[in-house]
C-alpha positions as CSV (number, residue, x, y, z in Angstrom):
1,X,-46.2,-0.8,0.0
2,X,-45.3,-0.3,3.9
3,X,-43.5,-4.0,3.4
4,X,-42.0,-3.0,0.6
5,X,-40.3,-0.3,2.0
6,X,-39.6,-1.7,5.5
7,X,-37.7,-4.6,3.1
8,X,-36.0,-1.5,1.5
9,X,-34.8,0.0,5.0
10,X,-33.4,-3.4,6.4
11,X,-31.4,-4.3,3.2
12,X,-30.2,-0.7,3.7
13,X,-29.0,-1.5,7.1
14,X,-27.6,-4.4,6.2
15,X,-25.3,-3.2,3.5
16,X,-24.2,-0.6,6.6
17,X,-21.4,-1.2,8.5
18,X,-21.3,-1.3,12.4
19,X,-20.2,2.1,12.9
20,X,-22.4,3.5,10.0
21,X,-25.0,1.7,11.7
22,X,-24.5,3.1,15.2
23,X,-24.3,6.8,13.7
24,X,-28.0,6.6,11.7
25,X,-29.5,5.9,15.1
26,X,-28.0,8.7,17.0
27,X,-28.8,11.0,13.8
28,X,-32.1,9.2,14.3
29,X,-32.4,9.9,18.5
30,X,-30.9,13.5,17.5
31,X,-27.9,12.7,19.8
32,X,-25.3,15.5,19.9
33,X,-27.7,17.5,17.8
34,X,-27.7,15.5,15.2
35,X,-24.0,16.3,14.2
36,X,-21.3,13.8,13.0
37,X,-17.9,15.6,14.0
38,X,-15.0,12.6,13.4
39,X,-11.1,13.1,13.7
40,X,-8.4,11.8,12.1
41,X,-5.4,11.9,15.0
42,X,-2.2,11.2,14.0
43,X,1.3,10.7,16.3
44,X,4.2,13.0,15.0
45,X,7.1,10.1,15.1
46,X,6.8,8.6,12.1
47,X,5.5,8.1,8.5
48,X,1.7,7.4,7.9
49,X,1.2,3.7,6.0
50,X,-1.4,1.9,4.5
51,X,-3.1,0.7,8.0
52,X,-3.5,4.5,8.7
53,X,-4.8,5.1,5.2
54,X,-7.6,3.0,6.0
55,X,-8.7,5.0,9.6
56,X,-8.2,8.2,7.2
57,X,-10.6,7.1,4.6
58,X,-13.2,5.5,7.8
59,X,-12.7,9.5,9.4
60,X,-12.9,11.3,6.5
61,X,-15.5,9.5,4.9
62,X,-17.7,8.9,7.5
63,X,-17.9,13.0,7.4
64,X,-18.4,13.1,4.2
65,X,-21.4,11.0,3.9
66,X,-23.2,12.2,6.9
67,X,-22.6,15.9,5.5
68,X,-20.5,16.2,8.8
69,X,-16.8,17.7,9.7
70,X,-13.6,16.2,10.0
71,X,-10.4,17.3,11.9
72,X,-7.0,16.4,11.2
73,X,-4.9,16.4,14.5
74,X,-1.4,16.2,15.5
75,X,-1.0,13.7,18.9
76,X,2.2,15.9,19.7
77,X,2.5,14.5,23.6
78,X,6.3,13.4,23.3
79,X,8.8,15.6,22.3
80,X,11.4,13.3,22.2
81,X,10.3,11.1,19.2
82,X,8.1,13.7,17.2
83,X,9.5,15.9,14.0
84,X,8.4,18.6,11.8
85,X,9.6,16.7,9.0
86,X,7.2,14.0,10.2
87,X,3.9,16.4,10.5
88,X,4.8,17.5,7.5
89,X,4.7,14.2,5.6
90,X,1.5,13.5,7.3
91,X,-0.3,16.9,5.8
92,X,1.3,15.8,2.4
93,X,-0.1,12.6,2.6
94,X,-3.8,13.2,3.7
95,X,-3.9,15.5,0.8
96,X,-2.8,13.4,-1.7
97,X,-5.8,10.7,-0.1
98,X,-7.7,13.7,-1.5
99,X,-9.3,14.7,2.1
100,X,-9.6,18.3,3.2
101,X,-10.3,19.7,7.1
102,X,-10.4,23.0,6.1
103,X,-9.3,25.4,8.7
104,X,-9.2,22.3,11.5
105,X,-6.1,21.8,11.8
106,X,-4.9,21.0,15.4
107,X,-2.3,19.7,18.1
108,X,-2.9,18.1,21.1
109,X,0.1,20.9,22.5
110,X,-2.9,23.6,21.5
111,X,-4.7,21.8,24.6
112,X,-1.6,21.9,27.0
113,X,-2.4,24.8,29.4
114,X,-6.3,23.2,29.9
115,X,-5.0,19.9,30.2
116,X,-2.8,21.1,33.2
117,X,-5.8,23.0,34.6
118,X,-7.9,20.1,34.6
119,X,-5.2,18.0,36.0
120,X,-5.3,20.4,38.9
121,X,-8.6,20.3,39.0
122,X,-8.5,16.3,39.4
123,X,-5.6,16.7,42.5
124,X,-8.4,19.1,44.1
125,X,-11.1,16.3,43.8
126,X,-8.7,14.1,45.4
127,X,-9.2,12.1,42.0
128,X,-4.6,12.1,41.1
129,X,-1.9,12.3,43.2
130,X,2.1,12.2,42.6
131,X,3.7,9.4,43.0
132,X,7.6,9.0,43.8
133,X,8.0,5.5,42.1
134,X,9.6,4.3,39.1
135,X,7.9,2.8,36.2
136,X,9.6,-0.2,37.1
137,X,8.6,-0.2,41.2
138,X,5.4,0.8,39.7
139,X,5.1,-2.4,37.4
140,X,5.8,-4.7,40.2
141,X,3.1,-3.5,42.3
142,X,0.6,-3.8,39.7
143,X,-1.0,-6.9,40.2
144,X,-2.5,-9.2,37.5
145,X,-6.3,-9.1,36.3
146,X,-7.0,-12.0,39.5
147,X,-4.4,-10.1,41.9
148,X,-4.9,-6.6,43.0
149,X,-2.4,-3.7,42.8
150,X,-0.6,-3.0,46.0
151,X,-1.1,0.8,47.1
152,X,2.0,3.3,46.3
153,X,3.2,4.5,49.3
154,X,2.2,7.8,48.1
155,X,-1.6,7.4,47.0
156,X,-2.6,9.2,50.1
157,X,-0.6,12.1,49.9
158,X,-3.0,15.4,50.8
159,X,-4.4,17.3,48.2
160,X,-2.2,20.4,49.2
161,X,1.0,18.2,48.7
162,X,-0.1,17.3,45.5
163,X,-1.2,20.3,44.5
164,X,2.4,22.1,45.6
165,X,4.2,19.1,43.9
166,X,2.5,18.9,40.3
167,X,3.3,22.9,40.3
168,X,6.9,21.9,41.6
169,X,7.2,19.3,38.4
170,X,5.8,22.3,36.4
171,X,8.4,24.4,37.1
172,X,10.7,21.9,36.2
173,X,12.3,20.8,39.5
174,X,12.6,17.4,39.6
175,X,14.6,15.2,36.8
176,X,13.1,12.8,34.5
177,X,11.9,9.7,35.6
178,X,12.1,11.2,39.3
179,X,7.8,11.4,39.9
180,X,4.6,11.0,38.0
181,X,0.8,12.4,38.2
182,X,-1.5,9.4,38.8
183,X,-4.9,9.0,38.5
184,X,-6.5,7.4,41.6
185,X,-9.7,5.2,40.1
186,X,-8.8,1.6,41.3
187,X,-6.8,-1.2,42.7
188,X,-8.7,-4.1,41.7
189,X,-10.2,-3.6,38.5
190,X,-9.6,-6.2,36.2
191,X,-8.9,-3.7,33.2
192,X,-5.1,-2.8,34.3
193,X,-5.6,0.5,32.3
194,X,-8.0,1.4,35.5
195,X,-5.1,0.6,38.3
196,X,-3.8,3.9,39.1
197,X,-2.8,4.6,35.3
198,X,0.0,7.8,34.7
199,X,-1.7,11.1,33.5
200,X,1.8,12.7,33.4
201,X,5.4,12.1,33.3
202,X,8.5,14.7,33.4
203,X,10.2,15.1,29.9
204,X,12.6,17.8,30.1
205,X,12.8,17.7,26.0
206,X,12.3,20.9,23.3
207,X,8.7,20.8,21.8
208,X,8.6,21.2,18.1
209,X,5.8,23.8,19.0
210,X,6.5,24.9,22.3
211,X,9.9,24.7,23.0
212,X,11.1,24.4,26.2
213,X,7.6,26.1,28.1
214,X,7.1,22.6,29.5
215,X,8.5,19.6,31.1
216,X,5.7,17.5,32.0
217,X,3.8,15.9,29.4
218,X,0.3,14.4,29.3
219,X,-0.1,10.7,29.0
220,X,-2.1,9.5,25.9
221,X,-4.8,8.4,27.4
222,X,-5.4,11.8,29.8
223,X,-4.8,13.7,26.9
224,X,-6.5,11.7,23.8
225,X,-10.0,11.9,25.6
226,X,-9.7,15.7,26.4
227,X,-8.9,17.1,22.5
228,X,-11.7,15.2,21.5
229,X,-14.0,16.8,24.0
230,X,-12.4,19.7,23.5
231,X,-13.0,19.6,19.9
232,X,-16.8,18.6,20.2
233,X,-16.1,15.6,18.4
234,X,-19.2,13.1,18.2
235,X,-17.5,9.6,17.5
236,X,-14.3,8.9,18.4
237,X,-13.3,6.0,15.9
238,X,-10.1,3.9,17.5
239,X,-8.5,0.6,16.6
240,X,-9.5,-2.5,18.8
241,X,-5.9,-1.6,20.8
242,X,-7.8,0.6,22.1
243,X,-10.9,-1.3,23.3
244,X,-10.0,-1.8,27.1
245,X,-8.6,1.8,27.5
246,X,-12.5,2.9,26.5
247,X,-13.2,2.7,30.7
248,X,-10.5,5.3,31.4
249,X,-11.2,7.5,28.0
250,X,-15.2,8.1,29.9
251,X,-13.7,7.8,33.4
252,X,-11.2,10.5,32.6
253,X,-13.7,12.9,31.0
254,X,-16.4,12.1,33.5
255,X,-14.4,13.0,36.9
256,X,-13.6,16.4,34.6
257,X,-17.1,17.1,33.8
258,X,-16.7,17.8,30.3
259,X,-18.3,16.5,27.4
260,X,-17.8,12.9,26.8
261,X,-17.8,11.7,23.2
262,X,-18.5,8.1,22.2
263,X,-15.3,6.1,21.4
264,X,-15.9,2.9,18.9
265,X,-13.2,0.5,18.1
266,X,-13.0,-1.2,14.9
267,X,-10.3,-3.8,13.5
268,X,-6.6,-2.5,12.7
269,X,-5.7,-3.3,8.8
270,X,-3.4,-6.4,8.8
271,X,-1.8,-7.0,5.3
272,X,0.4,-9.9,4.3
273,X,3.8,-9.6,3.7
274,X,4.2,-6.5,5.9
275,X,4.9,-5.2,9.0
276,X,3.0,-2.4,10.2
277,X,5.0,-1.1,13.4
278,X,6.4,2.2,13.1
279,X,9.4,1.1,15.3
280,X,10.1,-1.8,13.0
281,X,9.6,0.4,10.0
282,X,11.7,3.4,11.7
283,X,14.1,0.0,12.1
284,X,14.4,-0.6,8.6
285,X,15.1,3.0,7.9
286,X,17.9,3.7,10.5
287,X,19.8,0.2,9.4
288,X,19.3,1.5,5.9
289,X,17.4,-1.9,4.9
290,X,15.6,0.5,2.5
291,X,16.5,3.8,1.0
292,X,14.2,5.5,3.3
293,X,10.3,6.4,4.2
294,X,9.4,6.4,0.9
295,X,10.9,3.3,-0.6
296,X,8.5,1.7,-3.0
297,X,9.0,-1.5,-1.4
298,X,7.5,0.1,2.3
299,X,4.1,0.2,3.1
300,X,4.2,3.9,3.7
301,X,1.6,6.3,2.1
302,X,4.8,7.9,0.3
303,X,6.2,4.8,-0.5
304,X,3.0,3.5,-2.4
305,X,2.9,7.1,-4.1
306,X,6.4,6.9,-5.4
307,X,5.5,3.2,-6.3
308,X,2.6,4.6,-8.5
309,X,-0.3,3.3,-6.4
310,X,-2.6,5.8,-6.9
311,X,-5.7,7.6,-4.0
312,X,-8.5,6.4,-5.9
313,X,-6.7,3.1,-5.9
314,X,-6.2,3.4,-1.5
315,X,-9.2,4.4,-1.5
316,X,-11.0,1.6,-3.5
317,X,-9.2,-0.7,-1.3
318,X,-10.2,0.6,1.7
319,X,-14.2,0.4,0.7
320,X,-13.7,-2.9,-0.4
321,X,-12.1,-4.5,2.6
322,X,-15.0,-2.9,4.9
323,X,-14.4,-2.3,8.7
324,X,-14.8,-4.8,10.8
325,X,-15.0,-5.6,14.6
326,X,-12.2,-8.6,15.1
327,X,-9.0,-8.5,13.7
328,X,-7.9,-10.3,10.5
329,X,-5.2,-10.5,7.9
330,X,-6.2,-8.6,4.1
331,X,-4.2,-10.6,1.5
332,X,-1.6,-8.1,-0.1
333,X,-2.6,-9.0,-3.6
334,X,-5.8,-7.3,-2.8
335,X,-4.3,-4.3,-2.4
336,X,-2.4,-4.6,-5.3
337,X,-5.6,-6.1,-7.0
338,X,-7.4,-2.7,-6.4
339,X,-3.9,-0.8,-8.0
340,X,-4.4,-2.7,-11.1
341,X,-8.0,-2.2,-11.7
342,X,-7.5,1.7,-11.1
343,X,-4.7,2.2,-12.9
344,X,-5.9,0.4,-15.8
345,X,-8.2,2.6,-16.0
346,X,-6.2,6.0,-16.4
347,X,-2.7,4.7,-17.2
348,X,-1.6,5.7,-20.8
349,X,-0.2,2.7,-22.6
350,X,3.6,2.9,-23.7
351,X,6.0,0.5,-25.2
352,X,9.4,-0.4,-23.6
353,X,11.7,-3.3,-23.8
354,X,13.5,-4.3,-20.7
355,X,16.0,-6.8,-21.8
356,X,16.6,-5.3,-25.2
357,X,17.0,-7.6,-28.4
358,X,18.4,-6.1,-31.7
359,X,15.9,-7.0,-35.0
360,X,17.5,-5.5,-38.2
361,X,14.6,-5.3,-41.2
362,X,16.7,-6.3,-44.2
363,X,14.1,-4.9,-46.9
364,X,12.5,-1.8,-44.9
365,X,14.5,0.9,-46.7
366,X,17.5,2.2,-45.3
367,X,17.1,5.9,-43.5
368,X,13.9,6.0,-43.6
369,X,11.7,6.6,-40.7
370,X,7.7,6.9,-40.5
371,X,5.5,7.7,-37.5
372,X,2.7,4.7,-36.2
373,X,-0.1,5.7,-34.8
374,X,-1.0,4.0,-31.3
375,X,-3.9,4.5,-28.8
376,X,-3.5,6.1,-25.7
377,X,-5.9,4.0,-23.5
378,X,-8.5,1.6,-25.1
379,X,-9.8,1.9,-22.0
380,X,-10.8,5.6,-22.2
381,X,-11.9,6.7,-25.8
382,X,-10.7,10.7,-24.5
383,X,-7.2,10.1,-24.1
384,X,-6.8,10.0,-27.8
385,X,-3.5,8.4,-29.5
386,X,-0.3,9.3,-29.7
387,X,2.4,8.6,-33.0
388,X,5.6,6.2,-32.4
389,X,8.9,6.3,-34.7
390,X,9.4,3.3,-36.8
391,X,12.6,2.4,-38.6
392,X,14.5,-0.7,-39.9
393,X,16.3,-1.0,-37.2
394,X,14.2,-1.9,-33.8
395,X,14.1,-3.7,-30.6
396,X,12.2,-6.7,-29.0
397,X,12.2,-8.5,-25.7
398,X,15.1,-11.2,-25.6
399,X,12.2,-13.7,-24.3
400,X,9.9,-13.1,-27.1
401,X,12.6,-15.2,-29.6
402,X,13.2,-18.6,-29.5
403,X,15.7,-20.2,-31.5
404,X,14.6,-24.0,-31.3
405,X,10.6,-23.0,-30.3
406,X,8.2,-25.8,-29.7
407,X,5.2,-25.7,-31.9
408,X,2.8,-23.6,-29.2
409,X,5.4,-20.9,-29.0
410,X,3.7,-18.2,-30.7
411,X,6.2,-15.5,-30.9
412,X,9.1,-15.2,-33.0
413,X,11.7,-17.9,-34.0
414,X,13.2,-18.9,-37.5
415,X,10.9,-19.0,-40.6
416,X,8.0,-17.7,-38.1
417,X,5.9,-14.2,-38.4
418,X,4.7,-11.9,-35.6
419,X,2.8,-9.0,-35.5
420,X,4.7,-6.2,-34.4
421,X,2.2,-3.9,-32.4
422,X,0.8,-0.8,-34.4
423,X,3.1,-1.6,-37.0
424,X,3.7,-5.0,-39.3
425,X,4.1,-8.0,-39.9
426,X,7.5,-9.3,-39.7
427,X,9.6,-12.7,-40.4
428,X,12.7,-14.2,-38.8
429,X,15.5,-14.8,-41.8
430,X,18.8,-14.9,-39.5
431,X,20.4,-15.0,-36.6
432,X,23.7,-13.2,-35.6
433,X,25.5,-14.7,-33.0
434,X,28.7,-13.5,-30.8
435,X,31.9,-15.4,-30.6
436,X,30.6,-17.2,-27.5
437,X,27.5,-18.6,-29.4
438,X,25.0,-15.0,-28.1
439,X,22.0,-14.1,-30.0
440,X,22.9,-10.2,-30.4
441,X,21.0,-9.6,-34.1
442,X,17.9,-10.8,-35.5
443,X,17.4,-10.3,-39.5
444,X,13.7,-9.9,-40.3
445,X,12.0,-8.9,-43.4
446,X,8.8,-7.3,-43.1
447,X,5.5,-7.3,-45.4
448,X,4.6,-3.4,-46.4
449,X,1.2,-4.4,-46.8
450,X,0.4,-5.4,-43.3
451,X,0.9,-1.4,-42.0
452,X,-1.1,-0.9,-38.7
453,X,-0.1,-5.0,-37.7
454,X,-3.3,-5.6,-40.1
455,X,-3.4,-8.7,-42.3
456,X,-3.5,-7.6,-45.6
457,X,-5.0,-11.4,-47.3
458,X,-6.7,-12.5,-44.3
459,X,-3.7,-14.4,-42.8
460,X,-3.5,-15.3,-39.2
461,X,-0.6,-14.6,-37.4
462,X,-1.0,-15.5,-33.3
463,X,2.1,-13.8,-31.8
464,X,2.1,-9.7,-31.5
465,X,5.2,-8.0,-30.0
466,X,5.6,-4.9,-28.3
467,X,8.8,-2.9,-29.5
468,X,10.4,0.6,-29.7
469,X,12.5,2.0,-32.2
470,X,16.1,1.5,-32.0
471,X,17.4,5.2,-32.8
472,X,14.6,7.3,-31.7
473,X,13.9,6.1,-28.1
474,X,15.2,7.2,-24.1
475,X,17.2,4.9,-22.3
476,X,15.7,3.9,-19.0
477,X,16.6,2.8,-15.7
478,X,13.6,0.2,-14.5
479,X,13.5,-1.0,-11.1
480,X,11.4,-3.8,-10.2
481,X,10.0,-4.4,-6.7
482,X,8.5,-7.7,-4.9
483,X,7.3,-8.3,-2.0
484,X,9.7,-6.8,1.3
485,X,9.6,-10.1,3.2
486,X,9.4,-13.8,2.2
487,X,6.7,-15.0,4.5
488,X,3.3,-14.3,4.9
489,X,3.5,-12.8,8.8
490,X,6.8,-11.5,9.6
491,X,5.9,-11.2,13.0
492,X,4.5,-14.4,13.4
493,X,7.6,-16.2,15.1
494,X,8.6,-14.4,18.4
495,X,12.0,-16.8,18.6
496,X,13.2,-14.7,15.3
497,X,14.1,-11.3,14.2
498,X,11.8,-9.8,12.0
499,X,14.4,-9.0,9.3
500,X,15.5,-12.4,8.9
501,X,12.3,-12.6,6.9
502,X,13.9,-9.9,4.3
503,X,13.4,-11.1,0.8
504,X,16.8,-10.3,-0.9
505,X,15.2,-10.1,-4.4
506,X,12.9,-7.6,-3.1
507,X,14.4,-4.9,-5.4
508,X,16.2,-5.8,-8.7
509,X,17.2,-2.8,-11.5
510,X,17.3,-3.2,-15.0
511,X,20.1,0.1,-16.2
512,X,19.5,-0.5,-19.9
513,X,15.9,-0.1,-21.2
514,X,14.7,1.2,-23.7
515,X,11.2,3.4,-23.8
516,X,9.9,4.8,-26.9
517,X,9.8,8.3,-27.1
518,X,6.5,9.6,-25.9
519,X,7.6,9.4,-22.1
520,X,10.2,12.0,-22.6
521,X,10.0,15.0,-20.1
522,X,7.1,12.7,-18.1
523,X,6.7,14.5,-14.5
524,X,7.5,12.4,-11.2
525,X,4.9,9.8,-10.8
526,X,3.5,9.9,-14.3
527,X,1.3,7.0,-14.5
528,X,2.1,3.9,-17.7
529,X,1.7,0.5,-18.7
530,X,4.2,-1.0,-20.5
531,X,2.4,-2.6,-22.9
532,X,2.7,-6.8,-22.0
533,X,5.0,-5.9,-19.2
534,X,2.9,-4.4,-16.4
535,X,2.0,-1.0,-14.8
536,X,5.1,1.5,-14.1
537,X,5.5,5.4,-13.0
538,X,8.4,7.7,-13.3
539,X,10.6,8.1,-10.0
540,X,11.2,11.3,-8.5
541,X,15.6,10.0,-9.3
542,X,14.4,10.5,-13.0
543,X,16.1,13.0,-15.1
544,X,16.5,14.6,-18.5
545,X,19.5,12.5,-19.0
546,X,18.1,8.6,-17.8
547,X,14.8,8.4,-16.7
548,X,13.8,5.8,-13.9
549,X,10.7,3.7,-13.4
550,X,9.3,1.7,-11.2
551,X,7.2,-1.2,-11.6
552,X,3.7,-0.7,-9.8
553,X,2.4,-4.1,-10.0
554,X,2.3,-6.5,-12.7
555,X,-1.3,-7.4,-15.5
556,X,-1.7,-10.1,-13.5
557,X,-1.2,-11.8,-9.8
558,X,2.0,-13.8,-10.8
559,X,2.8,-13.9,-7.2
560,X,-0.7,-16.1,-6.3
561,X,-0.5,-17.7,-10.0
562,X,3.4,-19.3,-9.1
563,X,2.2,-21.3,-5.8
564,X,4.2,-18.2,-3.3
């Protein structure tokens, strides 16, 4: 019995991952009193994407399933590139991950007056001095990993001078650029985050929360360690960028004597096709590449929401890519793998025809009009069905008739029947054809008998066809997306621009579709397949007089299936 469940506990471990497994043995030593206190800490200058979905749905969820806490904060350290509207988009977009921090909601700018104090407290421990030089005299002193730094001239000002200049760059006397705040820890470390790194700079810049109380601004690294310490956080869960600054994270909060949490890196999400820089994707947006943050086509949190990726569907994706310890690149079809499997699931099944063909019934009678029953969602027995208009006038996809088909085309063509889904069996009898040789008309005749697309003898017909009425429908604006770039890695060839990778089919609209009826007065990002055509949501442009889609993803993985 003791084998048995020693066997139990090590398949348990197993199926842990590295961070999981480092937190059940501190819960196990009773290390910070057994709490699990993670954070979620976000910059301000820019729109949250999928790679910061995943570190949400590690911080959140790691809280969650240790019965811990989890904070969302706002890195605010640098006025000049941080927005409300962008702190804003980040609360949306946690939210809509379906993650809650209660009332723990902070800034790193809550932390400003302690993080000077402690500065101060530094100069007096003759542990930081200010320093005269410019980042770029500053670079060339540096040294490499093999070469030590060369000394500033002013590492060994006294503590009094330091003391009366930091208080000088408080008050805002000096210019930007003009001095720094140092740390003093090293000249010849072979981690260059440990040469003399920069605790503060001068900004003279208005602070979204502050205003204009200060001009001096704390480094990342000075300040990142401090909120967490500040905040009692247990683990502090980075990306592997942030490996080598792990020295100066405990360095920092050691020479301050504060409590140190534990920082553990894991690997950043890399997905195909993307770029994941918040300066490339702020590029895209200023050069109006895309319409904006929340272009489907982006790889923003908004952008997949307006797209019609769903949370649960993020959030599947993130549990089944796993966290790991060395970087690697997550095929984007994984992603959109994970979309298709949630959203079949909950999407409610419509028919609409994109590239609209005309199929006049010759012997259904003329006015009439009778309502088809259809199912909702085979996939959910709760969501009930729904009645479609039928009439003897309709419309099909122009690809599903072929006027000279070879014998395995199973949809329509002369002399041939199809099923018409949910509502009968119909025959091609003619074709009417423009002046320039077009296909604009079908004529059809139809068998009453076969009402519900059910054989009425026993018959076998292989083709069925989606369709929607041709008088009682909404017209439709449908715009498909594909992938943002053409290769793989965007990034992966330094000699080129990034953009030249664009895909210029990336975005394609269809303005005359036709939807049947049921869709009508569908909130924004209303969830549908199209039935045969793929998963779609209503845009936020939609409106009571044309409504606009967007396709989601496709049934299937025609990007991997066509060789791309």
């Amino acid at each position: 019995m003791e084998n048995k469940n020693e066997n139990l506990q090590g398949e348990n471990k197993a199926s842990l991952n590295f961070i999981e497994q480092i937190i059940e043995n501190d819960l196990k030593n009773g290390k910070n009193e057994s709490r699990v206190h993670t954070r979620f800490p976000p910059e301000p200058n820019g729109y949250l994407h999928i790679g910061h979905a995943k570190s949400i749905c590690l911080n959140f969820g790691i809280a969650e399933k240790y019965n811990g806490l989890c904070n969302l904060r706002f890195d605010d350290t640098n006025p000049t590139k941080e927005e409300v509207e962008y702190v804003d988009s980040i609360i949306e977009d946690v939210k809509w991950l379906g993650f809650d921090w209660g009332d723990r909601l902070y800034y790193a700018s809550d932390y400003f007056d302690q993080m000077y104090e402690l500065a101060v407290k530094m100069i007096k421990k003759g542990k930081a001095f200010v320093c005269d030089l410019s980042a770029e005299e500053t670079s060339a002193l540096r040294g490499t990993p093999s070469i030590p730094a060369k000394p500033s001239p002013y590492r060994m000002r006294s503590i009094e001078e330091n003391l009366d200049l930091f208080a000088r760059m408080k008050a805002g006397e000096f210019p930007d650029g003009s001095k720094t705040l140092r740390a003093k820890i090293s000249l010849d470390s072979p981690n260059m985050q440990m040469r003399d790194p920069a605790m503060y700079r001068i900004r003279h810049a208005h602070h979204h929360r502050t205003g204009n109380k200060w001009c001096i601004y704390p480094m990342y690294d000075w300040a990142h360690g401090l909120e967490d310490s500040i905040e009692k956080i247990t683990h502090s869960l980075c990306t592997l960028e942030f490996e080598n600054h792990r020295p100066l994270y405990n360095w920092y909060l050691d020479e301050s004597e504060v409590y140190r949490p534990q920082q553990i890196e894991f690997a950043r999400l890399n997905l195909s096709y993307t770029v994941m820089s918040k300066r490339k994707l702020l590029e895209l947006v200023q050069q109006k590449l895309v319409s904006g943050w929340d272009d489907p086509r982006m790889p923003t949190i908004s952008g997949m929401r307006r797209r019609g990726f769903t949370p649960q569907a993020l959030r599947a994706f993130s549990d089944r890519i796993g966290i790991a310890k060395r970087n690697n690149v997550i095929d984007v079809s994984l992603l959109e793998h994970s979309v298709r499997e949630d959203l079949n699931q909950r999407a409610k099944r419509v028919m609409a025809v994109l590239n609209p063909l005309k199929v006049t019934i010759k012997n259904y009678p003329e006015g009439q009009s009778e309502e088809l029953e259809a199912v909702n969602n085979p996939e959910d027995e709760s969501a009930g069905t729904r009645m479609i208009p039928f009439s003897r006038e309709i419309y099909i996809e122009r690809d599903d008739f072929m006027e000279d088909a070879p014998k395995k085309f199973f949809r329509l063509a002369p002399g041939r029947e199809v099923r018409l889904r949910y509502a009968y069996f119909i025959t091609c009898e003619d074709i009417i054809k423009d002046q320039a040789g077009n296909i604009t008309e079908l004529i059809c005749t139809y068998d009453p008998l076969s009402k519900g697309g059910k054989s009425p003898d026993g018959r076998k017909v292989k083709g069925t066809l989606h369709w929607v009425d041709a008088h009682q429908n909404t017209a439709a604006q449908i715009r498909i997306y594909d992938r943002l770039f053409t290769v793989s890695d965007p990034d992966a060839d330094k000699e080129k621009d990034f953009k030249e990778h664009l895909n210029p089919d990336s975005l394609s609209i269809i303005e005359e579709a036709f939807v049947e009826p049921s869709v009508i007065g569908a909130e924004a990002l209303s969830y549908y397949q199209f039935e045969r055509l793929g998963y779609f949501n209503v845009d936020k442009d939609s409106s009571t007089e044309k409504m606009v889609f967007n396709k989601t993803v496709g049934l299937k993985d025609s990007w991997t299936k066509a060789g791309n």
